[in-house]
C-alpha positions, 0 to 999 in steps of 0.5 A, a space after each residue: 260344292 265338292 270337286 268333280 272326278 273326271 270320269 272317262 267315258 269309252 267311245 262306245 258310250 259316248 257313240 250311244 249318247 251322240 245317237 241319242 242326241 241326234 234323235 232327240 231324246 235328250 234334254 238340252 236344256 239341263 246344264 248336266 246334260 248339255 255336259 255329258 254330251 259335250 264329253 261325249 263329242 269330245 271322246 268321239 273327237 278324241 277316239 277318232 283322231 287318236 285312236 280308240 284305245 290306248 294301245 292305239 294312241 301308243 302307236 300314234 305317238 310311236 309313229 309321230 316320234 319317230 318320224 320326228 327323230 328321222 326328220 330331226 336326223 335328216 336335218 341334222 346330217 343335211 347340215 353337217 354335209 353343207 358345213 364340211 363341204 364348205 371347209 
């Protein structure tokens, strides 16, 4: 059996799919259909935890560095503070 491409689908497709699901129409009992709804769920999960695009997962991954950095720096300089003030 030759390998599979992982083939995304957009949220939009996978929108149309859980509806489709959720109306019946889909057999659950083929296994390459109860695939595809499973990776519908999963690029719904996904789209809505991390945004719907790429240029909104940037932004999330943008906003969690940098509120990291500031935390890391804030830390940092907390710790510095206490050493010099000790001496």
């Amino acid at each position: 059996m030759a390998p599979r491409r992982q083939v995304r689908m957009t949220p939009e497709e996978a929108q149309r799919i859980r509806a489709q699901d959720a109306a019946g129409r889909l057999d659950r009992g083929d296994p390459e259909v109860r695939r595809v709804i499973e990776d519908a769920n999963r690029t719904s999960v996904r789209a809505h935890v991390y945004g719907r695009d790429a240029a909104a997962r940037r932004t999330t991954r943008t906003s969690l560095l940098v509120t990291t950095g500031a935390a890391a720096l804030f830390a940092g300089g907390l710790a510095l503070h206490f050493l010099l003030l000790t001496r």
